[in-house]
Structures are given as structure tokens and as C-alpha cells.
N, CA, C and O of each residue as an XYZ file, in Angstrom:
808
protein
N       0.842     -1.195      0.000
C       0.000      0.000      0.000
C       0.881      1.250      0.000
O       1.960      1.343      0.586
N       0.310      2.165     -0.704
C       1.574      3.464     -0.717
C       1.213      4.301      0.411
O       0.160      4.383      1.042
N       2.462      4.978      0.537
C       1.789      6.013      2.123
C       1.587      7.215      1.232
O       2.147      7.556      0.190
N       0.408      7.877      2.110
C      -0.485      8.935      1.752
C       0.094      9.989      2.971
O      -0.066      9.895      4.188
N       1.003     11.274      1.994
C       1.208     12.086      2.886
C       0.338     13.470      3.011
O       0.620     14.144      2.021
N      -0.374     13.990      3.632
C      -0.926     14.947      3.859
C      -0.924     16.292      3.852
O      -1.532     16.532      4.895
N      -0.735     16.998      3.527
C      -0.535     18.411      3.241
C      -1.388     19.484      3.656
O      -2.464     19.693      3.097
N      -0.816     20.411      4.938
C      -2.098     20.523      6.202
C      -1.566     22.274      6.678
O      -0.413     22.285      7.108
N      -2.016     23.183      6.655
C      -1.448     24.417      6.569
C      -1.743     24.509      8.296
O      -0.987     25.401      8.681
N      -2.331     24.097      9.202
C      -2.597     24.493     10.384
C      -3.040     22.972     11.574
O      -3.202     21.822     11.168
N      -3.119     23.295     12.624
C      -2.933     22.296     13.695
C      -4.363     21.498     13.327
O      -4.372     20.270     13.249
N      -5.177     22.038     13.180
C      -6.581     21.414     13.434
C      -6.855     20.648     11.997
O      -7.715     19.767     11.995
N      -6.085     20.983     10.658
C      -5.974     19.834      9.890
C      -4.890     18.918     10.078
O      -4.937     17.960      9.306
N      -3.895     18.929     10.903
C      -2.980     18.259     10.648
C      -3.697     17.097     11.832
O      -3.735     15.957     11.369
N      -4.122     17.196     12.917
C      -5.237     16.300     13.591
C      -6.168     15.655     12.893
O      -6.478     14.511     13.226
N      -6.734     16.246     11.871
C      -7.888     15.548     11.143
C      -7.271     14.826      9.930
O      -7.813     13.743      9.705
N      -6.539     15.071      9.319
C      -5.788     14.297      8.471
C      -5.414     12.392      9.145
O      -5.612     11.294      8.623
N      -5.016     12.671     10.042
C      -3.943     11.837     11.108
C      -5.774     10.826     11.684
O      -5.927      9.605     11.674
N      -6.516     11.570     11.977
C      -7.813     10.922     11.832
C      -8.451     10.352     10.565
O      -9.628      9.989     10.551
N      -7.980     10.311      9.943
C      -8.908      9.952      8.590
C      -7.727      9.215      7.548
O      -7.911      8.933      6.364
N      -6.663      9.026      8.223
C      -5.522      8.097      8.087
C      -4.454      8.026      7.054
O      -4.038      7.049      6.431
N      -4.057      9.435      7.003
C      -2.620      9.772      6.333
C      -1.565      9.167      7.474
O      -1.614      9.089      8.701
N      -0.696      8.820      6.578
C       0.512      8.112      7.282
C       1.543      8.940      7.647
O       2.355      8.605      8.510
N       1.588     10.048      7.040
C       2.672     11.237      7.202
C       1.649     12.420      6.489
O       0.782     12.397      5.615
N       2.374     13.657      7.538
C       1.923     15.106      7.787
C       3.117     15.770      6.891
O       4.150     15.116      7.031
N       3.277     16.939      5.967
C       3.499     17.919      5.333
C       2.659     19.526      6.371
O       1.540     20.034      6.438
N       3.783     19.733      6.879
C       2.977     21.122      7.962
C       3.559     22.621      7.263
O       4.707     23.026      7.443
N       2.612     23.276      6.511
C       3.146     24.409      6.165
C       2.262     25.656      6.542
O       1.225     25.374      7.143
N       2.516     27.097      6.269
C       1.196     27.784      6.505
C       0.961     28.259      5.116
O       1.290     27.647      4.099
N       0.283     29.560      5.178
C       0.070     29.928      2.990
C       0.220     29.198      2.750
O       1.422     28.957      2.639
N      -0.814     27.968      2.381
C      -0.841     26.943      0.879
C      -1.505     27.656     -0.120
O      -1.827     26.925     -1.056
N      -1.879     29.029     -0.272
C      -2.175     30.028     -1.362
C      -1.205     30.467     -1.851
O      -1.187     31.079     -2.919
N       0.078     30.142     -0.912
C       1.454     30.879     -1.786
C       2.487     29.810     -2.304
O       3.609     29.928     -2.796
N       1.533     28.500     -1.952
C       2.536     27.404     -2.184
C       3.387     26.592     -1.183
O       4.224     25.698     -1.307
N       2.745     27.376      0.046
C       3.702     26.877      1.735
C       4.796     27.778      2.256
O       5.979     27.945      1.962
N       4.363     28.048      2.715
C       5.611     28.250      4.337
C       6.126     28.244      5.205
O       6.076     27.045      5.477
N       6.616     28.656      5.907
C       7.272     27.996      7.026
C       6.141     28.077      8.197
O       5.626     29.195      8.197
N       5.610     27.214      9.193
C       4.533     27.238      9.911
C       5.354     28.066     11.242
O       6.571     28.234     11.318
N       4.355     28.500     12.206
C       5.230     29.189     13.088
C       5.762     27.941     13.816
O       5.648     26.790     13.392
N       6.393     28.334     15.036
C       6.935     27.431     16.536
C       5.871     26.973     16.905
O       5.884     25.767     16.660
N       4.689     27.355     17.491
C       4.413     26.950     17.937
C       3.180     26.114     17.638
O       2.792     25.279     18.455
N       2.473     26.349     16.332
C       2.448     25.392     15.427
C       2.950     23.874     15.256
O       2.280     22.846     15.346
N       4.005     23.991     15.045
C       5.080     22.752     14.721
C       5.486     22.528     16.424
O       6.330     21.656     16.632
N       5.172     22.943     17.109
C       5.499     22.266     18.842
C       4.127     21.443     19.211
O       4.053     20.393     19.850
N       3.220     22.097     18.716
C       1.846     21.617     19.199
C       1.491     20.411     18.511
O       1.152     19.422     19.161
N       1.552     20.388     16.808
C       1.355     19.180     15.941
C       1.984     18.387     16.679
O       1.374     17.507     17.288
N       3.187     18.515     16.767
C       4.068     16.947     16.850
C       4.069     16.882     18.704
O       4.641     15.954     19.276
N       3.618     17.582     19.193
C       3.171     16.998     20.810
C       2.229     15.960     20.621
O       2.264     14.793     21.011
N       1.008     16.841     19.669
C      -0.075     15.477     19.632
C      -0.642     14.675     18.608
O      -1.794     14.263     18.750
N      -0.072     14.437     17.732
C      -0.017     13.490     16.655
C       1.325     12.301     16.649
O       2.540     12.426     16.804
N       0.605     11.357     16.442
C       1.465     10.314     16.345
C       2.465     10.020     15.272
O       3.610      9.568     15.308
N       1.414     10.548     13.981
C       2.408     10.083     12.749
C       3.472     10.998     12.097
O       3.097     12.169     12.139
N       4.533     10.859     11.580
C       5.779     11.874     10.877
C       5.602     12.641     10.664
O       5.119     12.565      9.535
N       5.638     14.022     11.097
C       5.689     15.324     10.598
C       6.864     16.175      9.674
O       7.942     16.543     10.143
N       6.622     16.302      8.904
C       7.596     16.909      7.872
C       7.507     18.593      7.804
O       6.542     19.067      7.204
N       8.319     19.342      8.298
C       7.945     21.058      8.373
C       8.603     21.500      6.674
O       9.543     21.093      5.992
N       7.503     22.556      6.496
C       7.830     23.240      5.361
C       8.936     24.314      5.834
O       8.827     24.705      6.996
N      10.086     24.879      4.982
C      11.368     25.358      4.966
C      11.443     26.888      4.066
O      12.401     27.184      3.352
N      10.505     27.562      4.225
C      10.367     28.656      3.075
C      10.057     29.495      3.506
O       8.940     29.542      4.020
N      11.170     30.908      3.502
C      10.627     32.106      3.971
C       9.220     33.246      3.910
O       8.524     33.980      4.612
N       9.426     32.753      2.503
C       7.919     33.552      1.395
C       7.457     32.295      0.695
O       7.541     31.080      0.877
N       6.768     33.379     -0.456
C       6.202     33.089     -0.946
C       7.089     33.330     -2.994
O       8.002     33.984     -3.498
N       6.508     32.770     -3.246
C       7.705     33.726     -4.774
C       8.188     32.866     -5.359
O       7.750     31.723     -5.489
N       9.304     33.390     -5.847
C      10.116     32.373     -6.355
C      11.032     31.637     -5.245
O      10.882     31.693     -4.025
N      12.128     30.856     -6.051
C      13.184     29.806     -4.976
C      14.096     30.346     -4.667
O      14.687     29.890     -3.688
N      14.594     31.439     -5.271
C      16.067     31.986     -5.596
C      16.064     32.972     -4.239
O      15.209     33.834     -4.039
N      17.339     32.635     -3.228
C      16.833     33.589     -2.209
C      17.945     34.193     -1.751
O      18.954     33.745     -2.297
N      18.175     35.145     -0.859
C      19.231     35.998     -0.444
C      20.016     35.124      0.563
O      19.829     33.909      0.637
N      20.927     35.811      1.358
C      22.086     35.326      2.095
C      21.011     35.442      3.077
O      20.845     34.343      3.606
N      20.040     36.522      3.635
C      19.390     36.915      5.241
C      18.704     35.717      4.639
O      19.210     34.663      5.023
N      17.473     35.551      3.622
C      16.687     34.403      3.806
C      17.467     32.781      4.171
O      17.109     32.083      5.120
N      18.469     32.439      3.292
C      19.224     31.434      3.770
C      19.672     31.014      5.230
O      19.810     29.867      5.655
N      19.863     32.193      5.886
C      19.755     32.232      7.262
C      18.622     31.892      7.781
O      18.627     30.828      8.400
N      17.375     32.631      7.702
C      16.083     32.637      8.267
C      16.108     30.583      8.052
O      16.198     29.642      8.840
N      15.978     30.718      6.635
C      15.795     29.184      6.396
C      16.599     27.886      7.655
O      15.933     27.016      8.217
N      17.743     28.037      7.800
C      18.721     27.237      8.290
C      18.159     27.654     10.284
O      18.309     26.778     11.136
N      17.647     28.859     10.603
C      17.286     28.994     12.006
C      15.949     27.742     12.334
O      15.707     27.206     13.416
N      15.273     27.541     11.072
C      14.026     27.367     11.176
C      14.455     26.026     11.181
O      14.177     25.468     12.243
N      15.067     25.277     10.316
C      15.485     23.948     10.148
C      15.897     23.330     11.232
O      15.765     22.107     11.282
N      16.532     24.103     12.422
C      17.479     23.612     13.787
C      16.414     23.832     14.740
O      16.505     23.315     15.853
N      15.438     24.524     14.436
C      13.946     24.744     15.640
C      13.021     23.321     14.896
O      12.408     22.645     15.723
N      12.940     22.988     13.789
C      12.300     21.389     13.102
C      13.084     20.444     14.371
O      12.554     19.855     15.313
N      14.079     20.518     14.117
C      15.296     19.656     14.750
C      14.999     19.954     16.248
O      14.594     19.016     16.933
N      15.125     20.887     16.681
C      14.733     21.209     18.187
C      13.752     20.228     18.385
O      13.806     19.661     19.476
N      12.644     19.796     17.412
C      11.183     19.605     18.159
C      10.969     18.409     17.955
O      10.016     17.816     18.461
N      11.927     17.807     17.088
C      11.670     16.326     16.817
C      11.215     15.732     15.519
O      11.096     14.561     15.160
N      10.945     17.138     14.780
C      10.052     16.658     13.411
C      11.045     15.913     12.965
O      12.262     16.053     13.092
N       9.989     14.564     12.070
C      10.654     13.616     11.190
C      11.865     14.355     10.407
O      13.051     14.186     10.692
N      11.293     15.364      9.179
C      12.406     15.880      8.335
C      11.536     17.223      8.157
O      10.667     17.583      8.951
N      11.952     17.978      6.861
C      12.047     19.070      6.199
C      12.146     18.734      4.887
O      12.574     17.790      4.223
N      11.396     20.244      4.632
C      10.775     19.996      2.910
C      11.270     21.581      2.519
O      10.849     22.550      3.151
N      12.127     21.687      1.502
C      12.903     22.592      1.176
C      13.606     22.964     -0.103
O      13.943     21.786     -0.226
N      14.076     23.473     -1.053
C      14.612     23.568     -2.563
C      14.738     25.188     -2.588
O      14.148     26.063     -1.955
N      15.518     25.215     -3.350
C      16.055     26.834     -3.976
C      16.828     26.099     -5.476
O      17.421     25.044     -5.702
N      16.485     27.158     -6.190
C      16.670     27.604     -7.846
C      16.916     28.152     -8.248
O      16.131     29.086     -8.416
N      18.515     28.251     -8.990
C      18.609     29.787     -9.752
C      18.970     29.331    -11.235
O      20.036     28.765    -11.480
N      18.205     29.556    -12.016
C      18.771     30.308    -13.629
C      18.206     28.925    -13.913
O      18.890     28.352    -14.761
N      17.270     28.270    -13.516
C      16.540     27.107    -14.006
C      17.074     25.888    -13.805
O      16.777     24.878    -14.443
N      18.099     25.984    -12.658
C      18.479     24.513    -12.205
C      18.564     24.717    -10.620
O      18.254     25.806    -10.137
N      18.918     23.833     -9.955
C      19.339     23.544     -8.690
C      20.567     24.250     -7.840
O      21.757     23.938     -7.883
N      19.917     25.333     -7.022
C      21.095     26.025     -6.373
C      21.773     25.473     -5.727
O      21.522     25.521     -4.523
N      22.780     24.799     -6.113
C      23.670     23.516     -5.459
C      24.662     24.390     -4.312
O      25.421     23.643     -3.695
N      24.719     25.281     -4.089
C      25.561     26.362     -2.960
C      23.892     26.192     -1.845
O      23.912     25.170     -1.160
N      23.081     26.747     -1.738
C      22.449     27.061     -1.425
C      21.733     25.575     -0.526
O      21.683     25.476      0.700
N      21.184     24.432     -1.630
C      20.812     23.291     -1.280
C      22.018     22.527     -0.638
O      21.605     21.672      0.146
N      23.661     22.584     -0.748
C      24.011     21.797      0.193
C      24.218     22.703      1.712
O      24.774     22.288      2.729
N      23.836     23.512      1.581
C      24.183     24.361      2.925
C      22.973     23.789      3.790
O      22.987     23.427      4.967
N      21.775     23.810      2.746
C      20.699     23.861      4.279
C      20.380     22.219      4.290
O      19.650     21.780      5.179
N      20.999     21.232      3.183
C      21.107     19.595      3.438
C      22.225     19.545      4.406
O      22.238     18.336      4.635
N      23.091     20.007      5.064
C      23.928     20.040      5.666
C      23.119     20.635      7.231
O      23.580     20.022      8.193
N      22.394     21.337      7.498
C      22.087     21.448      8.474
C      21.021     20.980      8.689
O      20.516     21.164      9.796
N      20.466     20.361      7.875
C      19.205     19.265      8.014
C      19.590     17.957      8.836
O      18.878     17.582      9.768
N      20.568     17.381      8.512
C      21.251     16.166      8.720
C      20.998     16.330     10.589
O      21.041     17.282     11.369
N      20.723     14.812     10.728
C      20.149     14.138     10.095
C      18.510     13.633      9.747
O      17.975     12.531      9.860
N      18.122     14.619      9.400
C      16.460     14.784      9.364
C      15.935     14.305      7.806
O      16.624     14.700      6.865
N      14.883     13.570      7.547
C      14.451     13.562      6.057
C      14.449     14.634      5.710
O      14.457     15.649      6.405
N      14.432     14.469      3.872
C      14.436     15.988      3.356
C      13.637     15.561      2.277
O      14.093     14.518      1.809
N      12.527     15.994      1.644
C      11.888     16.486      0.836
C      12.512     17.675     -0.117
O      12.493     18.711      0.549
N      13.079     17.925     -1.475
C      12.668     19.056     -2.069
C      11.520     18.625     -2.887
O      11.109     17.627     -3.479
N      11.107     20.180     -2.576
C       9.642     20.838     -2.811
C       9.286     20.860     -4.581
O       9.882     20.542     -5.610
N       7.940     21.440     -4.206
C       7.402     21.863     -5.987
C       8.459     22.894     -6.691
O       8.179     23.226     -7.843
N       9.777     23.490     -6.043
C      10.510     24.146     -6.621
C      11.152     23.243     -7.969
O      11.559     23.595     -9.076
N      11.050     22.151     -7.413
C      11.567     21.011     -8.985
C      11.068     21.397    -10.284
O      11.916     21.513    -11.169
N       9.502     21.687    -10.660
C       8.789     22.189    -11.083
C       9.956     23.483    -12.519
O      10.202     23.470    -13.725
N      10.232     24.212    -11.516
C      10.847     24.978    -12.467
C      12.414     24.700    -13.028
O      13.063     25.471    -13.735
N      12.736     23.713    -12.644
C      13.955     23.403    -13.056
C      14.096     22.557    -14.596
O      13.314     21.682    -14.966
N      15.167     23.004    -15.291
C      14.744     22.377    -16.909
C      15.204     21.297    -17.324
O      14.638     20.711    -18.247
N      16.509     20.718    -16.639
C      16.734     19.356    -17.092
C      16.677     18.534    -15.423
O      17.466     18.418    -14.486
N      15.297     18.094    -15.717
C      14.744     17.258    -14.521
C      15.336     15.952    -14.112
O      15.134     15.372    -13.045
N      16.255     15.483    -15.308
C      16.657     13.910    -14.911
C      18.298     14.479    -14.687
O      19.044     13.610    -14.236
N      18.871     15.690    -14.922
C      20.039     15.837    -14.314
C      19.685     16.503    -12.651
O      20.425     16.482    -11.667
N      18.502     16.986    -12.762
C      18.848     17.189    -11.262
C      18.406     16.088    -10.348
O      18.755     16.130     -9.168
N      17.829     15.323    -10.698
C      17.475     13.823     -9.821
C      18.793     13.373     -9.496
O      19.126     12.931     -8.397
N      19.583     13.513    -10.574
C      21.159     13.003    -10.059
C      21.587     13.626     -8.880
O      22.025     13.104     -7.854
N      21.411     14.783     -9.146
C      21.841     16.078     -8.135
C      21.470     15.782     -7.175
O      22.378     15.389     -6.443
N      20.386     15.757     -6.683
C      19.628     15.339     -5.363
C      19.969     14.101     -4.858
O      20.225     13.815     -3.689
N      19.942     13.051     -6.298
C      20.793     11.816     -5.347
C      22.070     12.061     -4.525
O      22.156     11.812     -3.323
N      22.977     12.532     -5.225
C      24.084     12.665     -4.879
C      24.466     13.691     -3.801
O      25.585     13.999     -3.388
N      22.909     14.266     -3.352
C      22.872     14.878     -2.253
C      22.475     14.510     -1.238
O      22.624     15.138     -0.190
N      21.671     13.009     -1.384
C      21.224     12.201     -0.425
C      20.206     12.964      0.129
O      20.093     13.083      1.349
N      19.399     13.530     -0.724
C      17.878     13.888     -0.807
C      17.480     12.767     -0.537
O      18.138     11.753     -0.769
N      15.899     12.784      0.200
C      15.601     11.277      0.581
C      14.264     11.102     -0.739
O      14.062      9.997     -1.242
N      13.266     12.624     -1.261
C      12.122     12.270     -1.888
C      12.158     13.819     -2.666
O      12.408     14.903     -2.139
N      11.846     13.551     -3.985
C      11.215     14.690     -5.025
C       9.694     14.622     -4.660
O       9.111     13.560     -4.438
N       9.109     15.852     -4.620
C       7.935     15.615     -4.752
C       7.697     17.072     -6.517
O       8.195     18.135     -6.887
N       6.841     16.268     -6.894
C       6.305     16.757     -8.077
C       5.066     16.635     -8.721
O       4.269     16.005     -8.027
N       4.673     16.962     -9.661
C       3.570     17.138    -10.338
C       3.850     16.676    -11.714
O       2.901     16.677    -12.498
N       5.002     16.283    -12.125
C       5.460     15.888    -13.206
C       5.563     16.967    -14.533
O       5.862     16.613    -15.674
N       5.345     17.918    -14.247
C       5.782     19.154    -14.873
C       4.304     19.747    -15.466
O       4.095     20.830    -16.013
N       3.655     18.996    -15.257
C       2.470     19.498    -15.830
C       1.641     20.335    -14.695
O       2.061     20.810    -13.640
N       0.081     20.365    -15.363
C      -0.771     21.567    -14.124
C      -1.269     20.552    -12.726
O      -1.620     20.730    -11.559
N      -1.096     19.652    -13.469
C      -1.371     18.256    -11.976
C      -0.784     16.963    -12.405
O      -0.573     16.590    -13.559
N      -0.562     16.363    -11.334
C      -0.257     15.353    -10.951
C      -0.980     14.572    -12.332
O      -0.452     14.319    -13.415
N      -2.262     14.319    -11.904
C      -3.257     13.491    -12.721
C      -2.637     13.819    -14.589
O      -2.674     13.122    -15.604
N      -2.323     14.658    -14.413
C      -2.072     15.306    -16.185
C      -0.728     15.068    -16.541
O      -0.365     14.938    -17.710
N       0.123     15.000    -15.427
C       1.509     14.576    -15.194
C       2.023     13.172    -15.323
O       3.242     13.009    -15.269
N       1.040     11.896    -15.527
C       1.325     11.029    -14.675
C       2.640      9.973    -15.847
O       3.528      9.227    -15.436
N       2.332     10.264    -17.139
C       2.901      9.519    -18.385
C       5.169     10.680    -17.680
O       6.277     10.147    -17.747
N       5.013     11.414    -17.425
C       6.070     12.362    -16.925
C       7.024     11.512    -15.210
O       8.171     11.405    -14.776
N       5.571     11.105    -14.792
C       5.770     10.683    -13.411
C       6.339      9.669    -13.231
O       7.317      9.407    -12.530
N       5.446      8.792    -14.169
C       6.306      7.414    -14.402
C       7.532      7.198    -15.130
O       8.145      6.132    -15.193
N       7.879      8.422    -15.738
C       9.453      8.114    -16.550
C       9.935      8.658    -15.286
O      10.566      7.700    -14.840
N      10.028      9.558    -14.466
C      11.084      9.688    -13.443
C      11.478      8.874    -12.566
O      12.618      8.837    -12.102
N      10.541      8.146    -12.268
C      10.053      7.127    -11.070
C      11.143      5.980    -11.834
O      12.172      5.531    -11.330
N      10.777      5.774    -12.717
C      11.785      4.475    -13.630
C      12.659      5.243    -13.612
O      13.058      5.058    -12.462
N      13.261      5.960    -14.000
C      14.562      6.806    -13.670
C      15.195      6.461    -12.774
O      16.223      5.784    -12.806
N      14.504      7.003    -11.637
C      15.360      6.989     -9.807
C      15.628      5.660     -9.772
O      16.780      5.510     -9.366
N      14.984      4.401    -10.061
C      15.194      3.386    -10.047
C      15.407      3.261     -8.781
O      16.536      2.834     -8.538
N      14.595      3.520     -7.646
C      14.318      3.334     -6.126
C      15.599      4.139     -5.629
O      16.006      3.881     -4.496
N      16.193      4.992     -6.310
C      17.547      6.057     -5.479
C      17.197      7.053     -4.831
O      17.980      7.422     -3.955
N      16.189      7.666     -4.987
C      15.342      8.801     -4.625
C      13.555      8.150     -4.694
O      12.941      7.608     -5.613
N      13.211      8.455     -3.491
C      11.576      8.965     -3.883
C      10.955      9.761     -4.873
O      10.891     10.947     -4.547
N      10.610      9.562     -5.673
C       9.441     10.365     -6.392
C       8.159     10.292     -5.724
O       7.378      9.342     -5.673
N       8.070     11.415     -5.236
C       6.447     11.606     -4.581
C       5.780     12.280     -5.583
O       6.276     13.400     -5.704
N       4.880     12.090     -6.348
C       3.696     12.940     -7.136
C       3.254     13.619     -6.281
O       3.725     13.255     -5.204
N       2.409     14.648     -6.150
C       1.849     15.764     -5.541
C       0.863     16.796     -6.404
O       1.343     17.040     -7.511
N      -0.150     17.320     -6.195
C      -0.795     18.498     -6.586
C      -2.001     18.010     -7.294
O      -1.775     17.274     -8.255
N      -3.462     18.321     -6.961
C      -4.610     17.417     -7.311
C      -4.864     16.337     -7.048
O      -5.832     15.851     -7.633
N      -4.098     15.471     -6.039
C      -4.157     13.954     -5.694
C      -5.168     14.029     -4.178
O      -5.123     14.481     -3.034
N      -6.040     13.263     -5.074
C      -7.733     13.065     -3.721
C      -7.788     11.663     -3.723
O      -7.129     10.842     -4.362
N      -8.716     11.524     -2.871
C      -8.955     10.431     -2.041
C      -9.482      9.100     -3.302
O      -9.403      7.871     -3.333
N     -10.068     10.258     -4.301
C     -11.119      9.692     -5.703
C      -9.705      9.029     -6.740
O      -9.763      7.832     -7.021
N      -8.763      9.674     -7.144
C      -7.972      9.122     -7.775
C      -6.786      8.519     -7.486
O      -6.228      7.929     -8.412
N      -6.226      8.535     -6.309
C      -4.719      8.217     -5.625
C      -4.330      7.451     -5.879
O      -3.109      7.466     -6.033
N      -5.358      5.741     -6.200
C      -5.088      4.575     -6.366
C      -4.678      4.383     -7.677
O      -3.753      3.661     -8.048
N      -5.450      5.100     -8.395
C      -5.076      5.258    -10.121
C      -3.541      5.809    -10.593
O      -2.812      5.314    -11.452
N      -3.314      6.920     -9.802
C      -2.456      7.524     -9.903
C      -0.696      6.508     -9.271
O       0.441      6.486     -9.743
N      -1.189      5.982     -8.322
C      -0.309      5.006     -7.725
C      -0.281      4.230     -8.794
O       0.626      4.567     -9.555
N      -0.924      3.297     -9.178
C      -1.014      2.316    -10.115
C      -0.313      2.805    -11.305
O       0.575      2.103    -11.787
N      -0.509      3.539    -11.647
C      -0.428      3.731    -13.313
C       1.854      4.754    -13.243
O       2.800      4.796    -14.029
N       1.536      5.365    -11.649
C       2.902      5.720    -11.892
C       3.599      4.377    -11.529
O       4.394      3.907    -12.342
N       3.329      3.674    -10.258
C       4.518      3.078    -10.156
C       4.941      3.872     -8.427
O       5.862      3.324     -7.821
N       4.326      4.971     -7.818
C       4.860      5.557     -6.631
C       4.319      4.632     -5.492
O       3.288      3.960     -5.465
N       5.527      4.824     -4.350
C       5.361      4.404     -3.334
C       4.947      5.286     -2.563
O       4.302      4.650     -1.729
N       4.886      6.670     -2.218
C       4.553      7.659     -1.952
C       3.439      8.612     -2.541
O       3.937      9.138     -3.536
N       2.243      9.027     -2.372
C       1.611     10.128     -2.942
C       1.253     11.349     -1.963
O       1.694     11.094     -0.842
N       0.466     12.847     -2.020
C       0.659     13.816     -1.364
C      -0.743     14.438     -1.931
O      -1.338     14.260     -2.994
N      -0.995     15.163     -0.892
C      -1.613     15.799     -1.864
C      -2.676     16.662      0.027
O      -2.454     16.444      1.218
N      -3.526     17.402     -0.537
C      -4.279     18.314      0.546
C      -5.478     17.609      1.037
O      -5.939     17.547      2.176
N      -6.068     16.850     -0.593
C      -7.579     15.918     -0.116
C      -7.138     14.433     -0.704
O      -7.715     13.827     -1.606
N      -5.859     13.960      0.104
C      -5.441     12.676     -0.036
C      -6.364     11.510      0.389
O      -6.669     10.449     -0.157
N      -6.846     12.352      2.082
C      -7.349     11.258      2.459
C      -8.674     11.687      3.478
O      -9.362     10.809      3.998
């Protein structure tokens, strides 16, 4: 069975999710901007009272990926307060000039350690997708999550399944974006994921 991770902007979904039987939590706030970083006490309260993996979102704004030296900071304070609290891992990516800010991503995989890491829908904008899967392997990224470049998941999925055969189990490919409770199984099936995501997963 694939695990169904949840994607929950505040405490009182990340409880009801965990009730209605996602296996793992995605905790961000603005899911209108695409996620951000949830506050402290937020992410103290979830993972006091939920049982299953919490994964904190890693993003100052909202915008693009490409970020300054102060945000890189902000980012890396927030990652060691994840770490403070126990969360499973962190979900995180930066991008410049249409690939993988490899300065940027090993700094804050480096202060992640040793926490899972998720990069984010920032994949999305990056242009040669099967060189940066390398990248991430070789960064000991634990999961891509994506949409397969398209407007969803569901529209993505012929995209999803060539990556997925790609990683050849080196990386997670998590699909993400439009994945409900109505299609997940289809979408599992037809990619090939061990992982799916999504807001009305479950």
C-alpha cells in the first residue's frame, strides 16, 4: 500500500488528516502561496499530539526559490527549531537560472542532517529534470515531490512514471498536486509511486 502524505497548513488539519488516516503530515502555513514555514508553535503543538511523521515546510515567502544570504539564514534557524522539536524531516529547494542552487541546497542539506528531506514543488521549475534527480541523489535527498511538470499530478502522470523508472528506487518520487482520495489509487497504479501527497489525499 503506498503512504499517503498529507498536506495541512494548520494544527486542526494536521489532527484531522492523522484521523482519517494519512501516514505522514506535510505542515506548512500559505498553501495560497505554495507553503511556508509554519510558526513554533504550530510545529510544537502538531508533533506533541499526533502520532504520525511530521515533515515542516522550509520557506521564507512566498515567490520564487532563488533567495538571499538573510533568507538562507532565516531558512537554516528554522530547520534547527524542526530539529529542536523532533520533526521527522524538512521539505525545502532553492533555484537559480533554471536549475538547482547547489551552494544554497548543500548548505541547508547540511544542516538538516540528520532529518528527512523532501525538495519541494521548486523542482517544477527546473529544466533538465533527470540531471537534477542526479543532483539530489548525490545529495542524499531522501524524496522529489512533483507534479510531473504538468498543471497536476493526474495530467503529469505519463512524466511521473518516466522519473520514477529513472530513480530506479535512489530517490523517492512523490507525485503531488490534485491527488484526492477519488484518484490516488489510479495515480499510484499507473505511476509506479510508493509515496503520494496531496491536501484531499485522504
Amino acid at each position: 500500500m503506498p503512504l499517503w502524505e498529507a498536506c495541512v497548513e494548520n494544527y486542526r488539519e494536521a489532527v484531522q488528516k492523522e484521523k482519517l488516516g494519512a501516514h505522514r503530515i506535510e505542515l506548512c502555513s500559505n498553501l495560497h502561496q505554495g507553503g511556508t514555514t509554519p510558526s513554533y508553535g504550530t510545529i510544537k503543538t502538531v508533533l506533541r499530539d499526533i502520532q504520525i511523521p511530521v515533515m515542516v515546510m522550509i520557506r521564507p515567502r512566498g515567490g520564487d526559490f532563488h533567495f538571499s544570504r538573510a533568507e538562507v539564514d532565516i531558512m537554516k534557524e528554522d530547520i534547527q527549531i524542526a530539529k529542536r522539536l523532533n520533526a521527522r524531516g524538512v521539505v525545502l529547494g532553492a533555484i537559480k537560472n533554471g536549475e538547482i542552487d547547489m551552494e544554497v541546497t548543500e548548505e541547508l542539506v547540511a544542516q538538516a542532517s540528520p532529518l528527512e528531506i523532501t525538495f519541494h514543488m521548486a523542482f517544477e521549475e527546473v529544466e533538465n529534470k533527470y540531471r537534477a534527480i542526479d543532483k539530489m541523489i548525490d545529495l542524499q535527498i531522501n524524496r522529489i515531490l512533483t507534479r510531473g511538470g504538468a498543471e497536476s499530478a493526474l495530467k503529469g502522470i505519463d512524466s511521473l512514471r518516466d522519473f520514477i523508472a529513472y530513480a530506479q528506487e535512489r530517490i523517492i518520487i512523490m507525485p503531488g498536486k490534485g491527488i484526492t482520495r477519488k484518484n490516488r489509487d489510479h495515480i499510484a497504479r499507473e505511476t509506479g509511486a510508493r509515496e503520494l501527497h496531496g491536501t484531499k489525499i485522504v
